[in-house]
N, C-alpha and C positions, 0 to 999 in steps of 0.2 A: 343034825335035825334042823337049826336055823336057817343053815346054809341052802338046804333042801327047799324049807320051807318058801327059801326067798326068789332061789329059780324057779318053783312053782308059780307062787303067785304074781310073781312080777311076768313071766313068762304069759297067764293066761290075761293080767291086763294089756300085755303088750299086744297078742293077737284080737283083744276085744276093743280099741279105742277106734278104730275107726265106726263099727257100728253102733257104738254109744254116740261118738261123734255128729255121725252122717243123722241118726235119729233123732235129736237136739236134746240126748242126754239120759237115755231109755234104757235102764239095764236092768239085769235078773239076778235070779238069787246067785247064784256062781259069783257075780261080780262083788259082790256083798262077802261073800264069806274071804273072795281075793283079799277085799278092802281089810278086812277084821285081821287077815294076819299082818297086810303091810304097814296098819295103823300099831300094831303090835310089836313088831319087827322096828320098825324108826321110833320107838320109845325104847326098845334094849339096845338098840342100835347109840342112840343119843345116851343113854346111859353110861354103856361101854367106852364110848370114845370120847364125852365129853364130861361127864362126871354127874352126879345126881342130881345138881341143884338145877341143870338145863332142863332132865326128864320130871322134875317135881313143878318146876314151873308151867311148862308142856300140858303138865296133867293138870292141872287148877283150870289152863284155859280150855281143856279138851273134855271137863266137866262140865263149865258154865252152861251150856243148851240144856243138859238136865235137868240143872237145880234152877236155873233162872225164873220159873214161877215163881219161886217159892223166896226167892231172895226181893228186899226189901228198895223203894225209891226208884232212882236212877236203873239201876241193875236187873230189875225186872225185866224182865223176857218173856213171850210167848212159850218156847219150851219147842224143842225137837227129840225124836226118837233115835235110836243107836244106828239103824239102817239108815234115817237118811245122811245122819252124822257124816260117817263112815262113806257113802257112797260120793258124800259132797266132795269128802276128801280125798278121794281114791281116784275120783273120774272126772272132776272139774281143773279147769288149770288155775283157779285161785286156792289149791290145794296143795298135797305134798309134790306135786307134780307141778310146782309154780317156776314162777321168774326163779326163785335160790337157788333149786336143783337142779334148774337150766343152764345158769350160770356155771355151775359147779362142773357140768359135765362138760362145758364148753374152753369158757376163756379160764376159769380157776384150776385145773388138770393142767392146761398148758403151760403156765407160768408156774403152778408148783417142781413142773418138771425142768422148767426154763432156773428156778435158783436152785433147785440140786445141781442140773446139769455145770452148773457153772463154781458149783463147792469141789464136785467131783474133779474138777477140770485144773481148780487150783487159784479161783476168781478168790477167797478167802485171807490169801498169802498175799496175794498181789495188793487187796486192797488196805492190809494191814500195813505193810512197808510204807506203800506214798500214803497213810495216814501221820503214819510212824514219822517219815521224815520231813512232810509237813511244818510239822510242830515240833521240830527236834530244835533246844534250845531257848521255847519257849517259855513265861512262868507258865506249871500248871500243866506241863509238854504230854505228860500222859494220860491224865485227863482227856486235854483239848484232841488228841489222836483217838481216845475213846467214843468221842463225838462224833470224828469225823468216820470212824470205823463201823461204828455200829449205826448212823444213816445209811452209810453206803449198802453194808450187809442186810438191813434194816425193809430196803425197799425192794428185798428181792424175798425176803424171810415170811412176813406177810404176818409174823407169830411176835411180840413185842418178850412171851418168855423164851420161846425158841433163839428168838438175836440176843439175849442177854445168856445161854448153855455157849451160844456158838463162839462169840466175841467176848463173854468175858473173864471165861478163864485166858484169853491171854493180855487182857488190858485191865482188870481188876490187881493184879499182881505187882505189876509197872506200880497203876496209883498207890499201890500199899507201900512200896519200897520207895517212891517218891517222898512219900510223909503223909499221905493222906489214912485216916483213919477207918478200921475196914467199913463201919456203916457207912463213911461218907464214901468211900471206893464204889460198895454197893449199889447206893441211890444213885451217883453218877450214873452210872451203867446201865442204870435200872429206865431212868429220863432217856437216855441217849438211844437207848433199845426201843422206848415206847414212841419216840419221835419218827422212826425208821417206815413207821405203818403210813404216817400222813404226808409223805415225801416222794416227789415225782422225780421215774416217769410211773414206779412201779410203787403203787401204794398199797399193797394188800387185799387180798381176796374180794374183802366188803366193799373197798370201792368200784370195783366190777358189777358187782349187786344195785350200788348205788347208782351207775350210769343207767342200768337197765330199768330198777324202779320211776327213778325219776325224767326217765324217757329222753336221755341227755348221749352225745356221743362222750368216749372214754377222753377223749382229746379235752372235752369241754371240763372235765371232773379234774384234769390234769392240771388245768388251769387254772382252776379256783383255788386247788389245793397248795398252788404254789408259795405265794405269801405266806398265807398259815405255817407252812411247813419252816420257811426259809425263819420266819421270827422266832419260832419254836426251837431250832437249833442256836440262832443265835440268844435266845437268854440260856440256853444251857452252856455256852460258849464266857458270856458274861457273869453266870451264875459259878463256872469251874475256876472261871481266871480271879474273884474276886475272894472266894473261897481260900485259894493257896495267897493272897494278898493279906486276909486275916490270918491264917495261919503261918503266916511266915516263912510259905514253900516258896525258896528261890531256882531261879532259871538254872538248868544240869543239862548237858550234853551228853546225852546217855550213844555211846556208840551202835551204831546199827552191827547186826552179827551174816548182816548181808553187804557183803565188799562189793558188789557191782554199781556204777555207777546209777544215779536217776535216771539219766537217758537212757540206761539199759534195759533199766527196771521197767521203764514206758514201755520202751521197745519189746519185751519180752510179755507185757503185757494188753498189747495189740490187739490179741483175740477177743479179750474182754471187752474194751474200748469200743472196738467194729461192732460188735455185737449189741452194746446200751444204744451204740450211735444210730445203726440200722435199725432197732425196736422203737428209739423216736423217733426218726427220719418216718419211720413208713404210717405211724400212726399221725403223726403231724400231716401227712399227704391222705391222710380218710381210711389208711387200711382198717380192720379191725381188731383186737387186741389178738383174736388168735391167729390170724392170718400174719402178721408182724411176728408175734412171739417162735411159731415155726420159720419163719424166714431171719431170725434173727440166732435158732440154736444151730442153724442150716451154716450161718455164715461163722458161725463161733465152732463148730466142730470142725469145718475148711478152716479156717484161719490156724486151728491148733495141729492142725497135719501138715500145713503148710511151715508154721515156724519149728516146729520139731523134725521137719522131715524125714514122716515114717509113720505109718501104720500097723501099729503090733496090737497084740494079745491085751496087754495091758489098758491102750486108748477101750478098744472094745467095750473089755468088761469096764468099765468107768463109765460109758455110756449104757450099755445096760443096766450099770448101779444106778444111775441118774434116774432113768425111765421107773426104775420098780421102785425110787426113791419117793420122784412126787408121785406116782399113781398110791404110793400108801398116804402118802401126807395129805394127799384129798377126801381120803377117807374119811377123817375127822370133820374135816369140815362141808364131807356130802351129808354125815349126820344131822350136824347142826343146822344146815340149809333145810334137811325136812323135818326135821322140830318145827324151824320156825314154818313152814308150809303148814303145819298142824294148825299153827297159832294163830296166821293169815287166815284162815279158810273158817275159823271157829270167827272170826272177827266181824268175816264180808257176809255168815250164811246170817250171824244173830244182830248185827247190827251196833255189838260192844265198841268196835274203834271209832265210830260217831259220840258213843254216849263216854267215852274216856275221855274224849277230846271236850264235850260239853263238859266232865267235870273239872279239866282244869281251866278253862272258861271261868266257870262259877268260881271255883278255888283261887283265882286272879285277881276276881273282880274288873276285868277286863284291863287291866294292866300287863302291857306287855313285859316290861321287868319281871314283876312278880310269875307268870307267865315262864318266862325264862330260866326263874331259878329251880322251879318246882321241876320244870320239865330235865336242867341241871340234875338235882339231887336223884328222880327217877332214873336217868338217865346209868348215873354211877351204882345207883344201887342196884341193878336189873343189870350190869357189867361186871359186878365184882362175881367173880370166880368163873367167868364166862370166856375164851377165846372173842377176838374183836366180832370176828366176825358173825359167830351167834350174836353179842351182843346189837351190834349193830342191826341184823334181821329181825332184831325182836324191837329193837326201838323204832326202826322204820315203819313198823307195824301198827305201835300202839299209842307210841309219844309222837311222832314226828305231824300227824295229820291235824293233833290238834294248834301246832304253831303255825300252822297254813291256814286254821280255820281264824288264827286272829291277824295272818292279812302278811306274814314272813311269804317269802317267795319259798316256793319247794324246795330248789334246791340248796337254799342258806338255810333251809330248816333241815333237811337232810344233813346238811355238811355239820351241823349243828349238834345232832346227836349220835352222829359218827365219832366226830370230833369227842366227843368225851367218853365215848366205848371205849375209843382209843386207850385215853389219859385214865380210865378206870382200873388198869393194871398197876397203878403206881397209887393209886386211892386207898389208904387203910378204912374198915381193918380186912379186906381182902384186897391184896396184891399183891398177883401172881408174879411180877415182872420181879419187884421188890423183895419178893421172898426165894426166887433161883438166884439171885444176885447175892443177897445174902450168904445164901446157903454158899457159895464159892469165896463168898470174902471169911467165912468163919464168921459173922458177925452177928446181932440180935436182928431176926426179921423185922420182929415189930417196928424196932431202930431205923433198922433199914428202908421200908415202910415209910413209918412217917419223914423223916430226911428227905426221901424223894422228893413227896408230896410237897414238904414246903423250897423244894430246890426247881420243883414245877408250880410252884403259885404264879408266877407270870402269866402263864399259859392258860390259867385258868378261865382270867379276865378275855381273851381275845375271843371266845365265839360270842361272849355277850357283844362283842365290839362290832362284830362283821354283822350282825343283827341290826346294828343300827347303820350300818355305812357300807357302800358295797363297792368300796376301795379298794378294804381288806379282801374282798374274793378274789377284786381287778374286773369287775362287775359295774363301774362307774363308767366316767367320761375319764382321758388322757390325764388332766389337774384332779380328779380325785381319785385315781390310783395312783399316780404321783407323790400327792401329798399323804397317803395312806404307806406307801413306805415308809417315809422319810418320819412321821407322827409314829408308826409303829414302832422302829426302832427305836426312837428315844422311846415311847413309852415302854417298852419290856425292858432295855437297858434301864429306866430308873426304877422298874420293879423290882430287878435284879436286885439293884444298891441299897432298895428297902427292905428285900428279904437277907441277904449276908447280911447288912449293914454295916459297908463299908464304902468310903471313896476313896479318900488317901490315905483314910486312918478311920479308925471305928467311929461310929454316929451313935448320936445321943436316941433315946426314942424319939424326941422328937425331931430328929433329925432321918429318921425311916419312916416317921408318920407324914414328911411334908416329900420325900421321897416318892412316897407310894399314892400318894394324893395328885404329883405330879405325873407318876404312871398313868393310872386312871384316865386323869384328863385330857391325855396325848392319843391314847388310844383310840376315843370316842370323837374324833374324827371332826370336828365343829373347828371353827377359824377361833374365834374365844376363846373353848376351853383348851384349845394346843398352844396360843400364847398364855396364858396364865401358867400352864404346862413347863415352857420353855422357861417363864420367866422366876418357876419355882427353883428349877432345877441349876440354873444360870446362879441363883442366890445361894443356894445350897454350895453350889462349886468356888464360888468365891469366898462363903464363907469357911469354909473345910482349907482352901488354899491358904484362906490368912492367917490363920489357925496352926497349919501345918507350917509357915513360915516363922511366926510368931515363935515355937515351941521349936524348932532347928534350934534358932537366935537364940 
């Protein structure tokens, strides 16, 4: 009956939009009753595939025009009826018919079928191995491989709990038999997964959304996200090595159960390589994410008939698997793309995302910090139990307009509350990333949960940081993205050493309080406080080394 329902009615809007259109938006009852089941249909739709807290949200803002007489202050509303409700959203393009679902049907379809096709194919194995041997021999070797695995899987996954089913049943087990304990296995996995989403070239669904909202090419989103991504791996890099440093996990040579050489293993892994290389190559040259993403599975299906030499039965169905892989894995998130069209269009008809944006204004006192953190907290809380990608369409909606109204560039405010959609899967006490992780280490969610959270506290600090400096986007002049490396990584490296709390041996409190004080100040991008920064940290290490000398003797 739904199914019925939805060829009907999508069917009679489809033959009706040109004369809504051509009319400047003129339609009849017919289109009205379309509207009422397809507003019906993407609330059990969003229900179904994304879980009840997206359709209960959905519904609160797909109330407001109702009740808004009657609601007090700020919130007051003139008041609209169900037909025009309904027709705004069914037949306008700031409706469920917006920029999400456009996207969705476009460049996010083709990239969800671009990382099946490349699981299908055996991109999975390949990128586990040159993880694998990477970091073979290092302290922390399976950790540090868990990192470098679950980025790579990460940017193709687009799902921060989806890369933590894929990757960690086989790098959770390593860390357990290494000596790591199964919550801390978890959390590991859990960070390294939720990092995957904000790492180029292929950052997840929502930043596809995010080029289009913010009127930006994908090249340009590419860009900005680079840094962020690149410090984000490295404090989980510094956060896993310092980890087995307190716990007294030494360097193991764990043999690989794969005898081919490294060079083979390249070599045999060509098709993948050609294929990442062509997806940036062509997008760096102005193509379009979809136009690249086909010319990129084009050269990865050639390249795998080419080194296997032969086309069977088998390559086939693998590609067919692929195809009916991502067209189902878009499913989900063509949901959540028209949830949020609901929420969009309830926003632009009543006028609420001006007056959300005034109350955190008022709620500031026109402090941008304060500003910052409220929009923070919203941010996490409007993301726990939500896929990024909903998450993200609903913040660009309702939170991101009002940081532009206190004078952030759109797209550091975009990046802004992307950026924590993101990191909102490792956020207790909903975290979904946290809690599949868990569930494969055997261990306590909640444990697991909070452990992340504090194994990602570095990361917390950095979008407030690119808010004030636009280094960190690579948004600056040549010397202040420069210097915005080089301040970055010390700053999240002595975050790191404030949250383990350890250098070359465990730190006093106060000795992770002048740690994290020296993070801080390195981050936020100022010629001052990165030397007071430096020269915190400089004291810290010499004192920790005299100490550590001292206590040898």
């Amino acid at each position: 009956m739904l199914i019925g329902a939805a060829l009907v009615a999508s069917g009679w809007l489809l033959m009706r939009w040109k004369p809504i259109a051509f009319s400047g938006g003129m339609t009849i009852e017919q289109d009205y009753w379309a509207g009422i089941v397809i507003v019906a249909l993407v609330f059990e739709a969003a229900r179904r595939g994304i879980g009840l807290i997206l359709a209960m949200i959905t519904l609160v803002f797909f109330l407001y025009p109702f009740v808004s007489p009657w609601l007090p202050g700020i919130l007051n509303g003139r008041g609209y009826g169900l037909e025009r409700v309904v027709t705004f959203l069914t037949t306008d393009t700031q409706g469920i018919y917006g920029i999400p679902i456009g996207v969705a049907a476009t460049y996010i379809i083709t990239f969800t079928i671009f990382g099946s096709l490349l699981s299908r194919l055996g991109a999975g194995d390949f990128f586990f191995e040159i993880s694998f041997r990477l970091t073979r021999g290092m302290r922390a070797a399976s950790a540090k491989s868990a990192v470098l695995f679950s980025s790579l899987i990460g940017m193709v996954s687009g799902s921060a709990a989806g890369n933590v089913a894929v990757t960690g049943t086989l790098t959770i087990p390593l860390m357990k038999r290494e000596g790591y304990k199964p919550h801390q296995a978890a959390a590991v996995e859990a960070v390294a997964s939720t990092g995957g989403q904000i790492m180029p070239p292929v950052m997840g669904a929502a930043a596809f959304i995010m080029a289009e909202v913010v009127g930006v090419s994908y090249t340009e989103i590419m860009a900005t996200g680079l840094l962020p991504a690149l410090l984000f791996f490295g404090t989980a890099f510094v956060v896993v090595h310092l980890r087995a440093v307190r716990s007294g996990i030494k360097p193991v040579t764990t043999p690989t159960t794969d005898r081919r050489s490294t060079a083979r293993v390249l070599w045999d892994g060509m098709p993948f390589i050609a294929a990442f290389a062509l997806l940036l190559g062509l997008m760096l040259m102005g193509y379009s994410p979809f136009k690249a993403s086909l010319w990129a599975m084009g050269a990865m299906i050639t390249a795998t008939v080419i080194w296997n030499r032969r086309i069977d039965r088998d390559l086939l169905a693998r590609i067919a698997g692929a195809v009916t892989e991502g067209a189902s894995n878009v499913v989900t998130i063509s949901a959540a793309c028209a949830a949020a069209g609901i929420i969009a269009g309830v926003l632009g008809l009543t006028g609420l995302g001006s007056k959300i944006a005034v109350l955190i204004d008022l709620g500031s006192g026109g402090s941008l910090l304060i500003a910052l953190v409220l929009t923070m907290i919203v941010s996490i809380i409007l993301g726990m139990g939500l896929p990024t990608t909903a998450a993200y369409l609903i913040l660009a909606t309702v939170v991101a307009p009002a940081l532009v109204k206190m004078g952030v560039p759109v797209l550091t405010a975009h990046f802004f509350v992307f950026y924590f959609g993101c990191i909102s899967t490792i956020t207790p006490p909903v975290a979904l990333a946290a809690y599949v992780a868990g569930g494969i280490a055997g261990a306590d969610i909640n444990k697991s949960g909070w452990t992340a959270a504090a194994y990602a506290a570095p990361s917390f600090l950095l979008p407030f940081a690119f808010c004030f400096g636009p280094g960190l986007l690579l948004q600056g002049t040549l010397g202040q993205n420069v210097a915005a490396v080089v301040t970055g990584a010390l700053g999240v490296t002595a975050l790191a050493i404030a949250v383990i709390g350890v250098l070359h041996r465990p730190l006093s409190l106060l000795g992770r309080v002048v740690a994290a004080l020296a993070g801080v100040l390195l981050l936020f991008q100022d010629l001052l406080s990165a030397a007071i920064g430096v020269a915190l940290m400089a004291g810290l290490w010499a004192l920790t080394e005299f100490r550590a000398r001292k206590h040898a003797t």
